[in-house]
VOBA-1610 file (N, C-alpha, C; in pm, whole numbers, padded with zeros to 5 digits, always signed):
BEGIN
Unk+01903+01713-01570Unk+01899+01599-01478Unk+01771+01606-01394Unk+01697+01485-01377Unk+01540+01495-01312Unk+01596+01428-01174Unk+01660+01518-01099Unk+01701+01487-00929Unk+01604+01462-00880Unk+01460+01488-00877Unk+01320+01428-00815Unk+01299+01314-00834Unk+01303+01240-00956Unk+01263+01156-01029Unk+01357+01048-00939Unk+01485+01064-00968Unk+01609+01002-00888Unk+01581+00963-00767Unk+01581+01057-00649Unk+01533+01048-00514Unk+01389+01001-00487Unk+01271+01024-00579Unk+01159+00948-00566Unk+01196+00817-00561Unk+01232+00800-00656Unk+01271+00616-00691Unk+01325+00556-00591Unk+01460+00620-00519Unk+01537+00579-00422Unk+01470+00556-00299Unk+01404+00675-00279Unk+01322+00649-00129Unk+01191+00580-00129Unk+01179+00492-00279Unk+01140+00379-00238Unk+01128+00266-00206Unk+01242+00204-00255Unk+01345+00121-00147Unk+01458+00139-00036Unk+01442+00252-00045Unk+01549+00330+00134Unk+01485+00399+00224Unk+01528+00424+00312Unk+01518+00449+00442Unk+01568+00596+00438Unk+01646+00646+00365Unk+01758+00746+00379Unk+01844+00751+00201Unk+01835+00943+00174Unk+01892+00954+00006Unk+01981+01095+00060Unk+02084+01064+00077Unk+02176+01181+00103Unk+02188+01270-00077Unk+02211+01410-00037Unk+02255+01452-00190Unk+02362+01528-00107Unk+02504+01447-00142Unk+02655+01509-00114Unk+02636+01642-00108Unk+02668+01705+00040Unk+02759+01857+00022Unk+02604+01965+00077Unk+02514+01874+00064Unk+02348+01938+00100Unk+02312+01895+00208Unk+02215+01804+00165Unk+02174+01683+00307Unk+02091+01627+00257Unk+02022+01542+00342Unk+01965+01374+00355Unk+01813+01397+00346Unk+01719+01317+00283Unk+01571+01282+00291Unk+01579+01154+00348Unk+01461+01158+00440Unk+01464+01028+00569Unk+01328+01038+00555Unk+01285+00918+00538Unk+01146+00807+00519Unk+01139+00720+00627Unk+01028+00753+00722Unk+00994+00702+00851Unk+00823+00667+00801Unk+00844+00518+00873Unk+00712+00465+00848Unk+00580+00489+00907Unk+00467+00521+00825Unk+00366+00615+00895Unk+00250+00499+00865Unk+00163+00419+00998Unk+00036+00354+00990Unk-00056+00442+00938Unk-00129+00370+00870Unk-00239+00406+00810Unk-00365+00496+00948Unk-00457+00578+00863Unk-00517+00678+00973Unk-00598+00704+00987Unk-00729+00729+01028Unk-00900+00744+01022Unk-00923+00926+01113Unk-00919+00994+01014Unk-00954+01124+01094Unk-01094+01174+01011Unk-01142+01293+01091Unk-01207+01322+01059Unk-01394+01326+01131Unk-01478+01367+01110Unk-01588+01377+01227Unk-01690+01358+01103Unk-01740+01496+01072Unk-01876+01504+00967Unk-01817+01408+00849Unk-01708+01408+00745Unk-01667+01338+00668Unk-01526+01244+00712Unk-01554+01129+00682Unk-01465+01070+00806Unk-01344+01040+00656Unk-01234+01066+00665Unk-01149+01036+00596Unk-01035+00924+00635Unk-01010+00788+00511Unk-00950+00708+00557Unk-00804+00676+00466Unk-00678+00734+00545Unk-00562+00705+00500Unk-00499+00634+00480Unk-00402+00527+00379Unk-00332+00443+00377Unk-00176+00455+00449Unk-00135+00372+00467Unk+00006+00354+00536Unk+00087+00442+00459Unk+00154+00492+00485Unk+00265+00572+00412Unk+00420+00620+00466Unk+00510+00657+00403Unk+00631+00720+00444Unk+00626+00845+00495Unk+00665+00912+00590Unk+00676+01070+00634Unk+00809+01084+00606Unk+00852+01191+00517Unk+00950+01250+00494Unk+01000+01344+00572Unk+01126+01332+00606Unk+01185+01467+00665Unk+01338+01506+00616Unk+01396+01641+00642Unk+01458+01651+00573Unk+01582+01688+00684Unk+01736+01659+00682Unk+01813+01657+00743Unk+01961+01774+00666Unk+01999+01848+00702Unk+02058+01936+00619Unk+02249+01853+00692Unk+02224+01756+00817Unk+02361+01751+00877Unk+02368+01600+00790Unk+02305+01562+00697Unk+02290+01453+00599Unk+02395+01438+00516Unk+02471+01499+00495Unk+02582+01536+00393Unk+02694+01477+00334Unk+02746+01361+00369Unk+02824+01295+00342Unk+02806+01194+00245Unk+02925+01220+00083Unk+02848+01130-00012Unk+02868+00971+00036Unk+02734+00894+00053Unk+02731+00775+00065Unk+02706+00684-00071Unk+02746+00734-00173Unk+02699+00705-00337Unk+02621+00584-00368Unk+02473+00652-00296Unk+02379+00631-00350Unk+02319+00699-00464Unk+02297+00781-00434Unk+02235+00875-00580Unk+02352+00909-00620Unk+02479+00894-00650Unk+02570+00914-00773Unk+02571+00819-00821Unk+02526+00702-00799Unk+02516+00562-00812Unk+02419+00530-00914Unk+02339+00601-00849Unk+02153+00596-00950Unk+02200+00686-01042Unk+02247+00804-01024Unk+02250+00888-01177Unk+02371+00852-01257Unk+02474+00752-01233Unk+02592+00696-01342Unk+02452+00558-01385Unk+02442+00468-01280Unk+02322+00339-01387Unk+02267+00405-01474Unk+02178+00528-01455Unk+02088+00540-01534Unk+02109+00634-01615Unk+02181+00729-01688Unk+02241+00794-01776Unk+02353+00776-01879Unk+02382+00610-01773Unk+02530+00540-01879Unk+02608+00635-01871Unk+02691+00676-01756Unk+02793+00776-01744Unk+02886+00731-01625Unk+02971+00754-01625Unk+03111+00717-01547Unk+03091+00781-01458Unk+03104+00706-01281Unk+03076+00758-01176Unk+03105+00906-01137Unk+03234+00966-01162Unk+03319+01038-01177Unk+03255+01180-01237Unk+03198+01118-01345Unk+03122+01231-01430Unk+02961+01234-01412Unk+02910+01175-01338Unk+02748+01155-01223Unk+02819+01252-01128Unk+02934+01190-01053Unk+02962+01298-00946Unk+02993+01428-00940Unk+03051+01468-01053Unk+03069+01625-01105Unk+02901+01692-01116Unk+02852+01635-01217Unk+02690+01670-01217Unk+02639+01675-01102Unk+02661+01628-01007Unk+02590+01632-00871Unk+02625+01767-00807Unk+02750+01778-00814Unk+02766+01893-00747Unk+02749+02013-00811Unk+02775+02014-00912Unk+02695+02170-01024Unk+02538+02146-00982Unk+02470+02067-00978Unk+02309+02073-00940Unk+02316+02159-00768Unk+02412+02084-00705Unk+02405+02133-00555Unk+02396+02275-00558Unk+02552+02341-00643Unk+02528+02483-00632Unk+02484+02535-00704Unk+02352+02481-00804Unk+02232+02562-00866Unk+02105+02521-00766Unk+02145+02460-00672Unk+02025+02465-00569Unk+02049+02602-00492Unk+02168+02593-00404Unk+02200+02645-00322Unk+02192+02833-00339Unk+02216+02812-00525Unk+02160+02998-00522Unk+02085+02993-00545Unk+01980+02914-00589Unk+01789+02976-00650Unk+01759+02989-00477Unk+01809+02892-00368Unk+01753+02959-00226Unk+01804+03035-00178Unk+01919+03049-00186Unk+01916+03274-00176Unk+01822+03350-00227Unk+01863+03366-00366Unk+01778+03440-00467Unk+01645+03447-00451Unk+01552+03356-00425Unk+01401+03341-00465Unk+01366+03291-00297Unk+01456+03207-00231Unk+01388+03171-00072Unk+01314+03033-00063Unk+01326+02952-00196Unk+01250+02834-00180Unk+01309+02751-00285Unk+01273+02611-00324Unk+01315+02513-00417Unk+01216+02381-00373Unk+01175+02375-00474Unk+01074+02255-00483Unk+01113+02136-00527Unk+01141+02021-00483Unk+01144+01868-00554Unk+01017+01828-00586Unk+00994+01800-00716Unk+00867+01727-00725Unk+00859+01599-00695Unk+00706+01573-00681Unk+00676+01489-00578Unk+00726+01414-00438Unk+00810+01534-00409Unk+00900+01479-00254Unk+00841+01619-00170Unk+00850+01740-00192Unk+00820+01842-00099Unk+00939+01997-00166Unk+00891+02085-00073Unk+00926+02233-00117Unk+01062+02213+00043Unk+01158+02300-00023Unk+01318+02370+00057Unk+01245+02518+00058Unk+01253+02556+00160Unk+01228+02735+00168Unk+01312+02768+00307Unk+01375+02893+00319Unk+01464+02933+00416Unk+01368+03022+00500Unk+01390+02995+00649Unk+01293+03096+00779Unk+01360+03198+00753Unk+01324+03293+00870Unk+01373+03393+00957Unk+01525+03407+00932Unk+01538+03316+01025Unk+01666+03272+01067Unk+01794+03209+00970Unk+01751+03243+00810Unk+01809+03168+00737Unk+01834+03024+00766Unk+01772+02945+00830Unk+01776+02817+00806Unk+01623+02739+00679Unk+01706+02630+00648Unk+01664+02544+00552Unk+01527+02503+00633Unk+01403+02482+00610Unk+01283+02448+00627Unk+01208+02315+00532Unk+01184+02193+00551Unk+01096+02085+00412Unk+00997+02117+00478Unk+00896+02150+00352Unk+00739+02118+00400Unk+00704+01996+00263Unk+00733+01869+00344Unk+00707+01782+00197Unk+00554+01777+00110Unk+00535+01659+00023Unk+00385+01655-00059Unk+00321+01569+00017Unk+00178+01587+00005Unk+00096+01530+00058Unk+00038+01471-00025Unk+00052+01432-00148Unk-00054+01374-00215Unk+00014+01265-00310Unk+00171+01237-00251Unk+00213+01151-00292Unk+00297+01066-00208Unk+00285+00917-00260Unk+00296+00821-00119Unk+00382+00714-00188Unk+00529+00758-00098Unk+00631+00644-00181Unk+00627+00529-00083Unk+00505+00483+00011Unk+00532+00344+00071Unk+00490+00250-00050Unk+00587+00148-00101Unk+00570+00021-00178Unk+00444-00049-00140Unk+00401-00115-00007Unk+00301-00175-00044Unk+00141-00092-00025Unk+00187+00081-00022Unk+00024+00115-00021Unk+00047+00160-00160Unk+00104+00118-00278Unk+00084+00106-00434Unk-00065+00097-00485Unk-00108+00173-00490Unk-00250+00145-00608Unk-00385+00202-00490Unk-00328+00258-00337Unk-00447+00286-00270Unk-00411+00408-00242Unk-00518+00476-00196Unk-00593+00623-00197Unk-00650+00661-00103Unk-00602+00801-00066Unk-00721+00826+00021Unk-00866+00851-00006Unk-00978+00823+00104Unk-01107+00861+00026Unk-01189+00880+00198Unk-01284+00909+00126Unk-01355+00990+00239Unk-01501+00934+00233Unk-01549+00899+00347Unk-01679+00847+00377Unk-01793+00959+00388Unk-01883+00993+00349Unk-02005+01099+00407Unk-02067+01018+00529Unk-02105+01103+00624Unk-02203+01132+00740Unk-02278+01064+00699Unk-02363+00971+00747Unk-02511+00954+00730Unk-02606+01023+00790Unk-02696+01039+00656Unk-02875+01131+00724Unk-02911+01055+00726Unk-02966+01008+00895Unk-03165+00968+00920Unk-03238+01040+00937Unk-03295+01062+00822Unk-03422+01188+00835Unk-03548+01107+00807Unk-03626+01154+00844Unk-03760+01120+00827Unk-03837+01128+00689Unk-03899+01076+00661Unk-03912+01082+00500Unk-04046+01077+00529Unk-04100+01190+00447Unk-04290+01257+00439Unk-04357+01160+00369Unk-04476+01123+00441Unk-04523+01065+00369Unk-04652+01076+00265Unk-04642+01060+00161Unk-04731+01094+00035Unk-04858+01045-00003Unk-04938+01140-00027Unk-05082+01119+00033Unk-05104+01100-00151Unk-05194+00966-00194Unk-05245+00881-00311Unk-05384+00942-00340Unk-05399+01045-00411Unk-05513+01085-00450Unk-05597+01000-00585Unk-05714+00862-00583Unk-05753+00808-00645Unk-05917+00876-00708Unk-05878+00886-00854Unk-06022+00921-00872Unk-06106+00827-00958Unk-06214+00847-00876Unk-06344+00712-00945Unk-06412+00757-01053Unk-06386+00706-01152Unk-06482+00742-01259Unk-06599+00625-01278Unk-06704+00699-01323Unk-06839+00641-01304Unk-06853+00524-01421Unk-06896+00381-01395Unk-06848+00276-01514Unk-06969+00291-01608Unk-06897+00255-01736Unk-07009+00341-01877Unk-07123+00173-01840Unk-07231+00225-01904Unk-07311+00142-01924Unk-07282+00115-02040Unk-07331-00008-02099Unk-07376-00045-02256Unk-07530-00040-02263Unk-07576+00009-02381Unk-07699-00021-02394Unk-07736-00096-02490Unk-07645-00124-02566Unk-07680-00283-02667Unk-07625-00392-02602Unk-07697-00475-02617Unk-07756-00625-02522Unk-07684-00667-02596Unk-07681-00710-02734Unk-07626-00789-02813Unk-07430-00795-02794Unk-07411-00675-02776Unk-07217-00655-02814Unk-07228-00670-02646Unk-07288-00720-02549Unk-07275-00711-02436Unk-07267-00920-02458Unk-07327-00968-02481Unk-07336-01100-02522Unk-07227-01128-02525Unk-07197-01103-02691Unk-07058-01161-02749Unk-06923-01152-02669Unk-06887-01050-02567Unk-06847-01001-02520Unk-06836-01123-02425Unk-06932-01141-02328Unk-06939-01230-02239Unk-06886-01402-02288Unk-06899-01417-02420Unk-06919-01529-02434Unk-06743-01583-02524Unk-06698-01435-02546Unk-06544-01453-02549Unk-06482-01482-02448Unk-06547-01367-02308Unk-06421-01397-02196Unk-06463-01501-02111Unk-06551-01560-02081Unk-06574-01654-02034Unk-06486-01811-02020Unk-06488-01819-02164Unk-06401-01980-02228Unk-06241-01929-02180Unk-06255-01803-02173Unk-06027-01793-02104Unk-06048-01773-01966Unk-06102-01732-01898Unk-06115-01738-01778Unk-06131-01851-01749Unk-06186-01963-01806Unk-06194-02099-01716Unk-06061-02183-01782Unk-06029-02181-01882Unk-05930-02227-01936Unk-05774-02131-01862Unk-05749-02045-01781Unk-05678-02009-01719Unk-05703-02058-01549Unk-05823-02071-01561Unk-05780-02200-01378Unk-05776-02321-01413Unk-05800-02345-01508Unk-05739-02515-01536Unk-05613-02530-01543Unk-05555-02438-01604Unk-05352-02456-01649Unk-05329-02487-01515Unk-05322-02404-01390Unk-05259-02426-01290Unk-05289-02516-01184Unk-05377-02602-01271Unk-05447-02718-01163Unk-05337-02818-01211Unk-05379-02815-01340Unk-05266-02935-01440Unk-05121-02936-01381Unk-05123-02779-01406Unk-04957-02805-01355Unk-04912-02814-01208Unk-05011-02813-01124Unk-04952-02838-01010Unk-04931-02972-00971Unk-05038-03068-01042Unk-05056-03197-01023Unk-04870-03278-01123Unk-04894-03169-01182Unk-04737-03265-01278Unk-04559-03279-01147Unk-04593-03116-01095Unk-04508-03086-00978Unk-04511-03192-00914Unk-04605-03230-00806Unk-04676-03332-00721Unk-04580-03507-00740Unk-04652-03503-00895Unk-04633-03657-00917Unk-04457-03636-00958Unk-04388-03541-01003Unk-04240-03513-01064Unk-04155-03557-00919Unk-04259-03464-00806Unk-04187-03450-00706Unk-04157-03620-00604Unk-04326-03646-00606Unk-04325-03798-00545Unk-04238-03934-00591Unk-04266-03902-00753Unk-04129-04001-00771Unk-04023-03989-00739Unk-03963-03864-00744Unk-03826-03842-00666Unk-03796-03850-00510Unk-03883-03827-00472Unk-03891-03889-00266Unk-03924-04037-00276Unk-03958-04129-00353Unk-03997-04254-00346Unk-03881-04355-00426Unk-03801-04267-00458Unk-03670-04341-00549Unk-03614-04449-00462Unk-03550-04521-00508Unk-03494-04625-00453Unk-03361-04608-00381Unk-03295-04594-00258Unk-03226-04549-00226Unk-03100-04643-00223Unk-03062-04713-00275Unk-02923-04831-00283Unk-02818-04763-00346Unk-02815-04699-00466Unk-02747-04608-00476Unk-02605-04517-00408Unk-02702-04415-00309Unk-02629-04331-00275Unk-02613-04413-00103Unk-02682-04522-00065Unk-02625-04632+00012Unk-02467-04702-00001Unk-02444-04715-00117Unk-02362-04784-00201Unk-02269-04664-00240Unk-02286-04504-00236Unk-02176-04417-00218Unk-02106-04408-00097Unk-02193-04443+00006Unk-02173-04407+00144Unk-02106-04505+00178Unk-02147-04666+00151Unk-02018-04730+00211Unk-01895-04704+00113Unk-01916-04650+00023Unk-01781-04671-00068Unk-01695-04567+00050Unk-01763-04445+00034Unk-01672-04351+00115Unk-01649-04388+00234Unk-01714-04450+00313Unk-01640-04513+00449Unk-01529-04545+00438Unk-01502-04629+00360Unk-01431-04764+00315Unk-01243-04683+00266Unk-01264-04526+00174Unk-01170-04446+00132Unk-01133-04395+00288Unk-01207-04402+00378Unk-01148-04286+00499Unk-01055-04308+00546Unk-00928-04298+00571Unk-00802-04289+00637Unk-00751-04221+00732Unk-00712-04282+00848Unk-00664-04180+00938Unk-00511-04123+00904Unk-00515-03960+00945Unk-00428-03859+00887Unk-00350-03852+01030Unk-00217-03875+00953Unk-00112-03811+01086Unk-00135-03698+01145Unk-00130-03649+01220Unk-00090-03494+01234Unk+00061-03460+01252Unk+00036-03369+01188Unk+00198-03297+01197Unk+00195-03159+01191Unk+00270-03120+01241Unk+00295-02965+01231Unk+00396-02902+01195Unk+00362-02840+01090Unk+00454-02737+00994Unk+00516-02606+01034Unk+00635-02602+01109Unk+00712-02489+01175Unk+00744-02381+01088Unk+00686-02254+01088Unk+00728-02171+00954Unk+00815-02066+01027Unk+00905-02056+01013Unk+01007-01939+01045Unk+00968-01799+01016Unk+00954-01721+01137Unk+00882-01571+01161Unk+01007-01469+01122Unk+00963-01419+01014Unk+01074-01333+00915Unk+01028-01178+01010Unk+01168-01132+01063Unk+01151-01017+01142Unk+01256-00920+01015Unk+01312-00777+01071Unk+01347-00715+00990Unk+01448-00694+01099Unk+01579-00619+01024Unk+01692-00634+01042Unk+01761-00494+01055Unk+01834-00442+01140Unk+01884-00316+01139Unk+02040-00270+01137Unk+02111-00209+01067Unk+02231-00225+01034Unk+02275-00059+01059Unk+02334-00090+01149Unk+02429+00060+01121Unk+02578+00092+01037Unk+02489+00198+00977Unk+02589+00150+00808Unk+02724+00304+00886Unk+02847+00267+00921Unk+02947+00359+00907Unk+02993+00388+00808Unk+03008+00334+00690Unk+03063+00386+00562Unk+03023+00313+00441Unk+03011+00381+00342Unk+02985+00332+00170Unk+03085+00323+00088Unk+03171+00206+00015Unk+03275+00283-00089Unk+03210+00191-00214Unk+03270+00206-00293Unk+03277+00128-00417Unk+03396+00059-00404Unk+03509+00045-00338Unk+03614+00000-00338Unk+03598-00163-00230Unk+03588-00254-00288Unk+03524-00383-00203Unk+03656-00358-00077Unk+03743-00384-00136Unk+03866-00357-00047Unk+03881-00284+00096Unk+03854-00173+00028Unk+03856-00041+00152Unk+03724-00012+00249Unk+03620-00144+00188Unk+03475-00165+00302Unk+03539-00233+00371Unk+03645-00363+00327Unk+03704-00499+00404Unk+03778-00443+00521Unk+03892-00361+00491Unk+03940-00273+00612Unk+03898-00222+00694Unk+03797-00114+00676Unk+03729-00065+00775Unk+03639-00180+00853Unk+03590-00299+00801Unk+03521-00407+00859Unk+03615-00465+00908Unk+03700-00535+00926Unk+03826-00561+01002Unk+03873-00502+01119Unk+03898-00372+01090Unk+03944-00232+01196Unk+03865-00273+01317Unk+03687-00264+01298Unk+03591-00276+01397Unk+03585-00424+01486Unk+03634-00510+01333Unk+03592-00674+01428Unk+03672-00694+01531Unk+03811-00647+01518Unk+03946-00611+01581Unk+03880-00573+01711Unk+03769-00453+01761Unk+03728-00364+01879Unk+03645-00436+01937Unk+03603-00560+01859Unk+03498-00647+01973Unk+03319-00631+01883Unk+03279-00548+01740Unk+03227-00550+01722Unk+03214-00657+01629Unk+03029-00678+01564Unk+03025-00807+01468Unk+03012-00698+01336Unk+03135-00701+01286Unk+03076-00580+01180Unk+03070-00693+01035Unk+03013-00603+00948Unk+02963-00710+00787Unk+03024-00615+00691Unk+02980-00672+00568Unk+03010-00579+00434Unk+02946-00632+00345Unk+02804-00502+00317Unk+02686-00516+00264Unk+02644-00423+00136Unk+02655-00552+00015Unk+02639-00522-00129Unk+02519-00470-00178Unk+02522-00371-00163Unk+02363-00267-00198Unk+02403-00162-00319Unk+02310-00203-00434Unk+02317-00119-00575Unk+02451-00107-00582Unk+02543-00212-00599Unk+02705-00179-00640Unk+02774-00099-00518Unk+02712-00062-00439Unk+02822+00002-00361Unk+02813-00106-00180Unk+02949-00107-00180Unk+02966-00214-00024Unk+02972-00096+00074Unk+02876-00126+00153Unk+02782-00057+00300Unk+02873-00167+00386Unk+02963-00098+00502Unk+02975-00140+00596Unk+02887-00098+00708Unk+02855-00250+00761Unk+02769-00230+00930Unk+02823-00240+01062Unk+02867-00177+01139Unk+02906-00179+01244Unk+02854-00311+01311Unk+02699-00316+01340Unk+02636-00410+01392Unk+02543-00473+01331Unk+02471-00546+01346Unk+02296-00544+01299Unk+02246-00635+01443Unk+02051-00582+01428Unk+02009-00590+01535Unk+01873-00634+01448Unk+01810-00694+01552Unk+01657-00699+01541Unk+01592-00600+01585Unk+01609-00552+01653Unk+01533-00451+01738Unk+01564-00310+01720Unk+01495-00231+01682Unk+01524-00060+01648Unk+01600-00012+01775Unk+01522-00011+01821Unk+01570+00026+01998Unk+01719+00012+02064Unk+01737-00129+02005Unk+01886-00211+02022Unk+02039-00089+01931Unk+01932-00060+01785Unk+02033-00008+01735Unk+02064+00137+01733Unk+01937+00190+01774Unk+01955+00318+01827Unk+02084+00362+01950Unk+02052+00298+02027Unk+02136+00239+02162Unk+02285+00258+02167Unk+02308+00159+02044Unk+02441+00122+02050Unk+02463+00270+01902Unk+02386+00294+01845Unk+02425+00383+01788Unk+02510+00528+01842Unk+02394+00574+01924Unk+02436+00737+02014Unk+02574+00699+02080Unk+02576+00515+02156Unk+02666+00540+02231Unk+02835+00500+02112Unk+02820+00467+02029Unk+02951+00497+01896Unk+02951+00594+01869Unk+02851+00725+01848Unk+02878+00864+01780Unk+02927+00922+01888Unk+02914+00915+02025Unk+02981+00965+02172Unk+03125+00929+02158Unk+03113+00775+02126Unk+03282+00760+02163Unk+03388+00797+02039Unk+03308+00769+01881Unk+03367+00820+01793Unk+03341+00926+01693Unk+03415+00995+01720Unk+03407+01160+01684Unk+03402+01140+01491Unk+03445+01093+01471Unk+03547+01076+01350Unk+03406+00991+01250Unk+03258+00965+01284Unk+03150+00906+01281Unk+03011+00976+01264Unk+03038+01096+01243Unk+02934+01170+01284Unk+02793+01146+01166Unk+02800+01049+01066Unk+02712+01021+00957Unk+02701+00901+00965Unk+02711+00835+01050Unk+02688+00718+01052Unk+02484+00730+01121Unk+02451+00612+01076Unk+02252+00555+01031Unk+02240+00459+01002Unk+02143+00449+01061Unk+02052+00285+01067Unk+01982+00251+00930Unk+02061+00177+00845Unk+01959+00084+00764Unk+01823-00003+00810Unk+01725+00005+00719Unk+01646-00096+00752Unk+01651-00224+00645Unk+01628-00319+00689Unk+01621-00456+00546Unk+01527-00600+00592
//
């Protein structure tokens, strides 16, 4: 089973890829970045990964992705999941590390705790697709030497036959004058090409001009109201596959005064406690539900 491959894919349309019984990879949005002094290096927007070990609760997403895509019965994705878990869980005893490709390396501290140091050279934000980092050089203004033209004169031969000195003369002569005549001719053709065309008769493009007057129409104005598409934040308390048993728990809450939903994502119904425009808003009301309900402790903010 290619569990990298899986979770790459996922965390590029999510926010958040729990692997049941382990914990969670969380994709936080990172602006693009200009560091650097002598070589100035320029970064594209990207996801920062981090890794959450209190992530743990199957929200069947990735049992979800590995039954679609293997053609296997949820049931039997979910067994596989957990034999992968505890062939993770001893190679980091044993050896002290575990690598996902292209997501980042698991290695245990001191302290036996779990440590991500993710990849750097791979970037699951969707729209920085096809860009790169690259790096500008410094510019040199240096002075540039300047190069000294050593010309040497050689002394011009004489002829001493008169005669091949003649013929000579009496070839180049007839092209030399026949080469300042061409450009007399042709300047005079320019001249007269050009004067007929400034002396043209102008009724014509008179006769365009009132036409186009004549087409001009005055334009209403109006203004076209385009609706400012913001993004949406959902605090998801639970995942089932059972449409039913999302409906209940969405009920339970509407019952307490909340606006809760039930939200169809890759086959499985995501109940939301709330949704918000504002991160801030759902953070908020988030801490203060995990305070009052114990029984909640995995509950997270979708983004959409």
């Amino acid at each position: 089973m290619n569990i990298s491959q899986y979770i790459s894919e996922l965390l590029i349309d999510n926010d958040c890829v729990i692997i049941p019984g382990f914990g969670g990879f969380v994709a936080n949005y990172q602006s693009a970045m200009v560091s650097g002094n002598a070589h100035v290096s320029f970064i594209p927007p990207s996801k920062q990964l981090l890794f959450n070990v209190k992530l743990n609760q199957n929200d069947g997403l990735l049992v979800t992705k590995i039954s679609t895509t293997q053609n296997i019965p949820y049931k039997q994705a979910e067994e596989q999941l957990d034999e992968l878990v505890h062939s993770i869980k001893k190679q980091l005893h044993l050896s002290g590390s575990f690598a996902f490709n292209g997501i980042g390396l698991l290695h245990l501290n001191s302290n036996n705790s779990i440590e991500f140091q993710p990849t750097v050279d791979v970037n699951l934000f969707a729209d920085s697709f096809g860009l790169s980092t690259f790096m500008f050089p410094q510019l040199n203004y240096g002075i540039r030497s300047k190069q000294h033209v050593s010309f040497k004169h050689s002394a011009p031969k004489r002829h001493i036959a008169l005669t091949k000195t003649v013929k000579r003369i009496a070839v180049v002569v007839p092209m030399l004058l026949l080469l300042a005549v061409l450009p007399t001719i042709y300047l005079r053709n320019i001249q007269q090409s050009s004067f007929t065309f400034f002396n043209s008769p102008k009724t014509e493009s008179v006769e365009v001009v009132k036409s186009a007057h004549t087409i001009v129409k005055p334009v209403s104005k109006s203004v076209e109201i385009v609706p400012i598409q913001t993004q949406s934040y959902h605090i998801i308390i639970g995942c089932f596959r059972n449409a039913k048993t999302a409906q209940n728990l969405c009920e339970t809450f509407k019952a307490k005064g909340f606006k809760s939903t039930v939200l169809q994502v890759n086959g499985m119904c995501k109940v939301s406690l709330q949704t918000f425009c504002d991160i801030t808003d759902a953070n908020n009301l988030l801490i203060s539900f995990q305070d009052a309900n114990s029984s909640f402790p995995d509950a997270w903010i979708m983004t959409e």
